[in-house]
C-alpha positions as CSV (number, residue, x, y, z in Angstrom):
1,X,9.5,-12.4,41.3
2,X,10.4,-15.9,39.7
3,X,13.4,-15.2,36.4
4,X,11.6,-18.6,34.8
5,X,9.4,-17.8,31.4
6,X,6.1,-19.0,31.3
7,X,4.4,-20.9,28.3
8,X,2.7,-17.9,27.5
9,X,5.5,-15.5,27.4
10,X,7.5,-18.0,25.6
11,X,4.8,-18.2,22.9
12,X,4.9,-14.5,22.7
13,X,8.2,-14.2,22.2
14,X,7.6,-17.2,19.6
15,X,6.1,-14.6,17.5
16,X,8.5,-12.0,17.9
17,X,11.0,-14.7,16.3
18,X,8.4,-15.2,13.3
19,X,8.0,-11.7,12.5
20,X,11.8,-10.6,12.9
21,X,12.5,-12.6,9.5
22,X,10.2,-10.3,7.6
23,X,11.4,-7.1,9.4
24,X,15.3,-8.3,8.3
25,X,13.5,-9.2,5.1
26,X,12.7,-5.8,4.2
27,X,15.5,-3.9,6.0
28,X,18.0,-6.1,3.6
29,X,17.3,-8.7,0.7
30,X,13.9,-6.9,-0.8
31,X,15.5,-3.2,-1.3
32,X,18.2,-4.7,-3.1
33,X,15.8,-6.7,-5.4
34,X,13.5,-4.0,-5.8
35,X,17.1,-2.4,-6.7
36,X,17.7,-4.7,-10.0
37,X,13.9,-4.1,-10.2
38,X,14.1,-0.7,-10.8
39,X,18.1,-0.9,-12.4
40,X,15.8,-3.0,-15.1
41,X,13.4,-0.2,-15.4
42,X,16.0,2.6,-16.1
43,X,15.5,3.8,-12.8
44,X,18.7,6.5,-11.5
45,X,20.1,5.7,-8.2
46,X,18.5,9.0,-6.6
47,X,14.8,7.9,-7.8
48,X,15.2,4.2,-6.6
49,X,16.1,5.6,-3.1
50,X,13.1,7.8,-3.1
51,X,10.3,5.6,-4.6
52,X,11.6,3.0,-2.0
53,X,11.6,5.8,0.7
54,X,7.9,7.0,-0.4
55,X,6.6,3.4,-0.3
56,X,7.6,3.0,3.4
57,X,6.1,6.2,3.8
58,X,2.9,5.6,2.6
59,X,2.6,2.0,4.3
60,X,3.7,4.0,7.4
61,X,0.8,6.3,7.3
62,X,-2.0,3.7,6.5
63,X,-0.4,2.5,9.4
64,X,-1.0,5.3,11.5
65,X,-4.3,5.8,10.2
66,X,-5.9,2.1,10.6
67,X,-3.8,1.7,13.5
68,X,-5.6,3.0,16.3
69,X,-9.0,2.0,14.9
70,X,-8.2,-1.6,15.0
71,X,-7.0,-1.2,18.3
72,X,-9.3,0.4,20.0
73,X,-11.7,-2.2,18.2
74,X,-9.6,-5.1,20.0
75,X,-10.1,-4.1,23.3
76,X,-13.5,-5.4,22.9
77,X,-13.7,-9.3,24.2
78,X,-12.8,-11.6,21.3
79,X,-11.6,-9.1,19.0
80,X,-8.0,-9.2,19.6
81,X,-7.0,-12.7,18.1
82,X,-9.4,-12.4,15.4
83,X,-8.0,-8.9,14.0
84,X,-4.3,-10.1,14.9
85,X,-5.1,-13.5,12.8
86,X,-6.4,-11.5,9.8
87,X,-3.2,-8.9,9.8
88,X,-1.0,-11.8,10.3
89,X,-2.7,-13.5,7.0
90,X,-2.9,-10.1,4.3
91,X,1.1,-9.5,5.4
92,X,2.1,-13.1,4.9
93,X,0.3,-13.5,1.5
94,X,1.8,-10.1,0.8
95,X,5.4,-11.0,1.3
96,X,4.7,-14.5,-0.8
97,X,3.2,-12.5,-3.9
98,X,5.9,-10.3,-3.8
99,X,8.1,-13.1,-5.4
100,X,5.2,-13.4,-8.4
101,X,6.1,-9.8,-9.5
102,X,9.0,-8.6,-11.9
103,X,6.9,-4.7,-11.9
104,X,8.9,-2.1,-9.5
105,X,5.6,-0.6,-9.2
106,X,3.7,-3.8,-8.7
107,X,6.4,-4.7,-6.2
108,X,6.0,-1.5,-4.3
109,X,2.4,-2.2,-4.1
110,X,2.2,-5.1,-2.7
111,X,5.3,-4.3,-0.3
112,X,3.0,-1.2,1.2
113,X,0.3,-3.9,1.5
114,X,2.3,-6.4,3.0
115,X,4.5,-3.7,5.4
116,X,0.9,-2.3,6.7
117,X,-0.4,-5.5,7.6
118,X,3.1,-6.6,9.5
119,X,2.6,-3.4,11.5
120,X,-0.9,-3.7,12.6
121,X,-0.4,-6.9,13.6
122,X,2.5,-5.8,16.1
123,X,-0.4,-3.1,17.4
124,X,-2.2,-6.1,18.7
125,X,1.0,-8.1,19.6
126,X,2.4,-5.6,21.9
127,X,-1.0,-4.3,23.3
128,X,-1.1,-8.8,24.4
129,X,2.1,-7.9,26.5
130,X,-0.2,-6.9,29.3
131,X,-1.7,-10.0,29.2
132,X,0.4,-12.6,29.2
133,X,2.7,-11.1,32.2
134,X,3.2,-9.3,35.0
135,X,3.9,-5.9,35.6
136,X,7.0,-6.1,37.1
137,X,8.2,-8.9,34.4
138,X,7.5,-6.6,31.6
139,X,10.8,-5.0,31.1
140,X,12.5,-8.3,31.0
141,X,9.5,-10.5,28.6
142,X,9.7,-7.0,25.8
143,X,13.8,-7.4,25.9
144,X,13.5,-11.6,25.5
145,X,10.9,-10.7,22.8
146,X,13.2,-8.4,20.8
147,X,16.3,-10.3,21.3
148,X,15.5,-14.1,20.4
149,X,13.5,-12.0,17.4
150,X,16.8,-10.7,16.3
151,X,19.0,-14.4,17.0
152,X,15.5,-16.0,15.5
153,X,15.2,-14.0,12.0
154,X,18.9,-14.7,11.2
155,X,18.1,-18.8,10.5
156,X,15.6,-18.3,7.7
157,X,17.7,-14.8,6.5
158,X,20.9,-17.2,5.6
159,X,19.0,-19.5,4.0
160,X,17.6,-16.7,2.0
161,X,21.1,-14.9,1.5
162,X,22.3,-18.4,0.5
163,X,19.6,-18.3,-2.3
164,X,20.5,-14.5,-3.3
165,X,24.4,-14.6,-3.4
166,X,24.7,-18.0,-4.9
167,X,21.3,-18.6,-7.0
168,X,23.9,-19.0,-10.3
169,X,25.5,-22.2,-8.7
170,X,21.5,-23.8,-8.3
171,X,20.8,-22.9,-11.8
172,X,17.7,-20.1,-10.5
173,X,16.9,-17.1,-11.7
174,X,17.5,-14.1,-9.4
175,X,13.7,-13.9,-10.0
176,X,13.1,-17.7,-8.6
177,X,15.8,-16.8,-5.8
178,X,13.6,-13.8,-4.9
179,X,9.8,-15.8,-5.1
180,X,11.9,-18.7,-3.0
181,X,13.2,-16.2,-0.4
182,X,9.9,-14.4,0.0
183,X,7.9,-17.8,0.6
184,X,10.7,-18.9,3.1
185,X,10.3,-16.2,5.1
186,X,6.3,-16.0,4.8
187,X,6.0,-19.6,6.1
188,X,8.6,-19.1,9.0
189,X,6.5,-16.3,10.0
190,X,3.3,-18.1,9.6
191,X,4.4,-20.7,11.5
192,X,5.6,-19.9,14.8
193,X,2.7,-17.6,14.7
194,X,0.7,-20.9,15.7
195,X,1.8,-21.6,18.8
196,X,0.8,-17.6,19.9
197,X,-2.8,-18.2,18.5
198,X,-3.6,-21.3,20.2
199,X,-2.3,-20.5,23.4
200,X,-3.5,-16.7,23.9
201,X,-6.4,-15.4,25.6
202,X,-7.5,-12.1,26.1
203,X,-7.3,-11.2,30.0
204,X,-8.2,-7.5,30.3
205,X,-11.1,-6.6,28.2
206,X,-13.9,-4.4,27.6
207,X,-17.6,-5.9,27.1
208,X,-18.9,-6.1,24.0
209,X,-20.9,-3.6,22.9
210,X,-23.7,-3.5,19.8
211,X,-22.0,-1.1,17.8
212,X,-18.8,-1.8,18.3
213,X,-17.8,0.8,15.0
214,X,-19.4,4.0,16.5
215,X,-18.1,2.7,19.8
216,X,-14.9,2.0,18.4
217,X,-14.7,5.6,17.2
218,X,-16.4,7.1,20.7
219,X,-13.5,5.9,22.1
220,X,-11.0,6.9,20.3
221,X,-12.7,10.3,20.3
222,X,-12.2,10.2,24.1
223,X,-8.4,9.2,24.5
224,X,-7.5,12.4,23.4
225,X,-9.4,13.7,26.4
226,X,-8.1,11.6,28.6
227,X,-4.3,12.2,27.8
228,X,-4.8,15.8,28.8
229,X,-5.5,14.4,32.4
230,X,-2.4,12.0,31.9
231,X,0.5,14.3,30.9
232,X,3.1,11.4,31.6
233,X,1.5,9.1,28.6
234,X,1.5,12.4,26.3
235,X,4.7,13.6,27.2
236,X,6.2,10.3,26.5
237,X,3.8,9.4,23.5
238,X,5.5,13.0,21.7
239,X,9.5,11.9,22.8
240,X,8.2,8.4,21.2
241,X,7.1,10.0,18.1
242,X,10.7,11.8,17.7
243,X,13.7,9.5,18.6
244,X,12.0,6.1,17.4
245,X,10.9,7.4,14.1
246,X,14.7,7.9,13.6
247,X,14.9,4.5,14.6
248,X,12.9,3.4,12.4
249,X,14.0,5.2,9.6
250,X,17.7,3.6,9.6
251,X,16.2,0.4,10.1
252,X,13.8,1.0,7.2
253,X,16.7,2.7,4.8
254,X,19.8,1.0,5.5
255,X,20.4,-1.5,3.0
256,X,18.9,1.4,0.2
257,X,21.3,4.3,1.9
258,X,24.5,1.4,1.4
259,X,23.3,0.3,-2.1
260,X,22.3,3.8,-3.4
261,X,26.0,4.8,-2.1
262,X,27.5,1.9,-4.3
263,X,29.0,0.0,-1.5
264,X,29.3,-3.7,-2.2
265,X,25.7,-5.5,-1.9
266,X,27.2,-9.1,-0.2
267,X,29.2,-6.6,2.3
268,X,25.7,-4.3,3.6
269,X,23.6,-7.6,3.8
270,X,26.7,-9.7,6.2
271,X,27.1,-6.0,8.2
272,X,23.5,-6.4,8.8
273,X,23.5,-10.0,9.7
274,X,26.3,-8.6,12.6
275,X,23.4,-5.7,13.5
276,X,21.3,-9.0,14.8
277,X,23.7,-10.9,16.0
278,X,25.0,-7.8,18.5
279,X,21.8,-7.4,18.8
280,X,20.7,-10.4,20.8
281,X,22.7,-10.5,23.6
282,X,22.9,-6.3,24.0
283,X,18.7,-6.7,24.3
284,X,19.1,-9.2,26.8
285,X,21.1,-7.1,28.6
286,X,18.9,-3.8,29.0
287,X,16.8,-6.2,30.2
288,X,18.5,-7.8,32.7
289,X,20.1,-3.7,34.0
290,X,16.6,-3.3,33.8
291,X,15.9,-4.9,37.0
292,X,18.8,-2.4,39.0
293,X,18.8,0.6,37.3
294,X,15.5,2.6,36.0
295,X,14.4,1.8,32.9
296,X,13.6,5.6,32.0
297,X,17.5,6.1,32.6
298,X,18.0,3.0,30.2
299,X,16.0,4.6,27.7
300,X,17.8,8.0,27.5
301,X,21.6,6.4,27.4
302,X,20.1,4.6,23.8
303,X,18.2,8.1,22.7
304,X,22.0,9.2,23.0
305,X,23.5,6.6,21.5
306,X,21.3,7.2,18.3
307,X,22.1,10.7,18.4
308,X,25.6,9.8,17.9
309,X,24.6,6.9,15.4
310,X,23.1,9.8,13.2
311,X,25.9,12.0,13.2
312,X,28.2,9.0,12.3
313,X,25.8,8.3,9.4
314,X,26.9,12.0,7.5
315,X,30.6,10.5,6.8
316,X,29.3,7.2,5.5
317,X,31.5,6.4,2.9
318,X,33.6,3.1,3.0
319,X,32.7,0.0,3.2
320,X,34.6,-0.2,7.1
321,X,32.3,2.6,8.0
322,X,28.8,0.4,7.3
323,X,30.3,-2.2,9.4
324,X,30.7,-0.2,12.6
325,X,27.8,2.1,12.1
326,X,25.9,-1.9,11.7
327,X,27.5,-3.1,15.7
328,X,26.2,0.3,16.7
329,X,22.5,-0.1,15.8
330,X,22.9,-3.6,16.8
331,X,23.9,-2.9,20.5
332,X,21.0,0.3,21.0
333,X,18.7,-1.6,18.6
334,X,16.9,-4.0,20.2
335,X,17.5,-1.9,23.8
336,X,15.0,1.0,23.0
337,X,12.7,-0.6,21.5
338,X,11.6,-3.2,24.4
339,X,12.6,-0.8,27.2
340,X,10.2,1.6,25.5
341,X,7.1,-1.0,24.7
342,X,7.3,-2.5,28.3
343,X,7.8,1.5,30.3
344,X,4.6,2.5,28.3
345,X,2.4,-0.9,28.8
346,X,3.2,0.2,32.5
347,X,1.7,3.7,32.4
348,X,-1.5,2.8,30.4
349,X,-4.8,1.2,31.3
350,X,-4.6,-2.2,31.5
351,X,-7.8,-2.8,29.8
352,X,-7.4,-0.7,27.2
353,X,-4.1,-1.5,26.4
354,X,-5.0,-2.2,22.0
355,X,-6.4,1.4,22.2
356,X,-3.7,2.5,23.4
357,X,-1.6,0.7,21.7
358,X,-3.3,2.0,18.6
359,X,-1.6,5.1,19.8
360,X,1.2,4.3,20.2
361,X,1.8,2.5,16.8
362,X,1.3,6.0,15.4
363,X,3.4,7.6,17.3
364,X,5.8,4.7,16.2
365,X,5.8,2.9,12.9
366,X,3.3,4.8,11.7
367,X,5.2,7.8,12.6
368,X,8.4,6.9,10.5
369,X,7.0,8.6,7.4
370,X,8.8,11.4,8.6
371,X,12.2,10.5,8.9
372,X,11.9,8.2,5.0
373,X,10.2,11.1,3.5
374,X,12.5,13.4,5.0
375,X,15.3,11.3,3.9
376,X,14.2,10.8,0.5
377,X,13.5,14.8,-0.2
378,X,16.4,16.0,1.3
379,X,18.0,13.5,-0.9
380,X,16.8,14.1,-4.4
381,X,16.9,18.0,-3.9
382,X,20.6,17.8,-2.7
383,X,21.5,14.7,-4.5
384,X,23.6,13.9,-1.0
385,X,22.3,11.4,1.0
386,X,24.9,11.4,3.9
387,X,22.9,15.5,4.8
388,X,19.7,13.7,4.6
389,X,21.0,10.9,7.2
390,X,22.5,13.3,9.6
391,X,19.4,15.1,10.1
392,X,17.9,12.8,12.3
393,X,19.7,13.5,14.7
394,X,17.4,16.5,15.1
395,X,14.2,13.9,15.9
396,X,16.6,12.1,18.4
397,X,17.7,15.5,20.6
398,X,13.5,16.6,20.6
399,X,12.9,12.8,21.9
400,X,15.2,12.9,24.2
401,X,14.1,16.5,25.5
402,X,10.8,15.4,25.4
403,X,11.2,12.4,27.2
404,X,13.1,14.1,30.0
405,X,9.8,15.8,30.5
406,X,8.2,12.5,31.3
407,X,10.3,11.5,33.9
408,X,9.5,14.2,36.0
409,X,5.6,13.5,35.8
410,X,3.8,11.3,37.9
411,X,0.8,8.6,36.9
């Protein structure tokens, strides 16, 4: 097995770079202006945290509703590029208008139209994975992906922070800072799109068919029926849909959790600068152990890890505390989520791998709505966020249960 990247895989991982920007985007800088958004509106603390948790929700579920639709429908020949190309164009232009907007509701809008399009174009990115490499390489292409993604978003996040912390000393507007950040980090991820669009070409297909709606829905109809004959995919599709959505959820809610506890706005955004920076080289290397020890081992030490990470989060209260709980996402981070999107490109269909990868953006981001709703209720019922936090380590200890299941089954 050669260690040297291909073109292709480096053009995938090219993309993986351009779309990290807008993932750090919304984990960081756009909760804090949707913050002075809602501050300007009157909005209490408790109710900013919510309405920002109920937006990812809801962007979350369209998600998991259009999702495996549009996946399934890209297993068809052609289809893939041409749906990826479309999401890729609604999320940019979303993230871009979002500067144009001084509503909170207007914002949220458009940020549940722009977050919904970034994540169903990473149901047609990762489903590509079984295209553009080998089997065996998979493990090793998901980490690169997720890694140079996290080293990669950082360039065009400090010229954004540079424009948020300091917009006073170039005579802006924090409005004109925001519409400047947002179209900074729309074109970096519009750009080193290109390279993944003119290189890519869909391998593993289906033929196409003259329906391809009802055909599109037929088989969708039928996964279901198959995943009873595969209980390894189901087994690991439920642990997914637990420990990731808790992933997902302090990805999603950081930077709101930190600014709704008043801790200082210049500290949570450098703390989560550090999450990518540890990041990058922890993701690289899972990947690398990947190659001597099981990745399904792998997998469960980071479950673990976030189990732990959860637990932390219920004593959040200092400044000090952000920063370590920020190098402890950073080294799991990156870690589960390519170990997990290369193990299950292995166990599926080669052929069908948008469909399932339809599925598996459910049981994903679209499956996140739990953990931000959950989150957000516990938190305006309570009116403490640090219980709300803690409780995911609940979805984490049912992953990992589940996922011990799948281990023990056989393809």
């Amino acid at each position: 097995m050669t260690s040297k990247t291909t073109s292709l895989e480096k053009k995938w991982i090219l993309y993986d770079v351009g779309n990290s920007a807008f993932t750090l985007l919304v984990s960081t800088i756009m909760p804090i202006y949707f913050n002075f958004l809602a501050d300007n509106a009157h909005i209490s603390e408790t109710n900013y945290l919510a309405f920002w948790g109920y937006a990812t929700s809801l962007a979350t579920i369209i998600t998991a509703i259009l999702g495996p639709i549009l996946g399934t429908a890209s297993d068809f020949k052609g289809w893939k590029k041409k749906l990826f190309m479309i999401a890729l164009l609604i999320g940019a232009l979303g993230c871009i208008l979002l500067g144009f907007t001084s509503s909170w509701l207007w914002f949220l809008c458009l940020f549940v139209i722009a977050k919904s399009a970034y994540s169903l174009s990473l149901v047609f990115y990762d489903s590509m994975l079984t295209d553009i490499t080998a089997p065996e390489r998979m493990d090793n292409v998901s980490a690169k992906g997720y890694a140079w993604g996290y080293i990669g978003s950082c360039i065009p996040f400090v010229g954004s922070l540079i424009l948020v912390l300091f917009y006073e000393q170039f005579h802006l507007t924090m409005e004109t800072a925001m519409s400047l950040c947002f179209l900074l980090i729309a074109l970096w991820w519009l750009l080193l799109s290109v390279p993944l669009i003119l290189g890519y070409h869909q391998t593993y297909y289906l033929e196409k068919e003259n329906h391809y709606v009802k055909a599109s829905f037929l088989r969708l109809k039928n996964i279901f029926v198959d995943l009873k004959k595969n209980p390894k995919v189901l087994f690991f599709l439920i642990a997914f849909f637990f420990y990731i959505d808790g992933v997902y959820t302090i990805i999603d809610m950081a930077t709101a959790y930190g600014t709704a506890l008043g801790l200082d706005t210049t500290g949570l955004l450098l703390a989560l600068l550090l999450t990518q920076i540890v990041a990058f080289p922890a993701a690289l290397i899972f990947g690398k152990l990947s190659s001597s020890i099981e990745n399904t081992k792998l997998i469960k030490i980071c479950i673990f890890a976030y189990f732990l990470i959860a637990l932390y989060g219920i004593t959040l209260q200092q400044q000090y505390q952000f920063w370590i709980l920020a190098v402890g996402v950073g080294i799991f981070q990156g870690a589960i989520q390519s170990l997990s999107r290369s193990y299950y490109a292995k166990i599926i269909p080669a052929n069908r791998s948008g469909e399932y990868f339809g599925l598996y953006d459910i049981c994903g981001k679209g499956a996140s709505f739990m953990g931000t709703t959950l989150v957000s209720f516990i938190s305006q019922v309570t009116g403490m966020m640090n219980i709300g936090v803690g409780s995911l380590a609940i979805m984490f200890f049912i992953g990992f249960v589940f996922f011990k299941k799948t281990e023990k089954l056989h393809l």
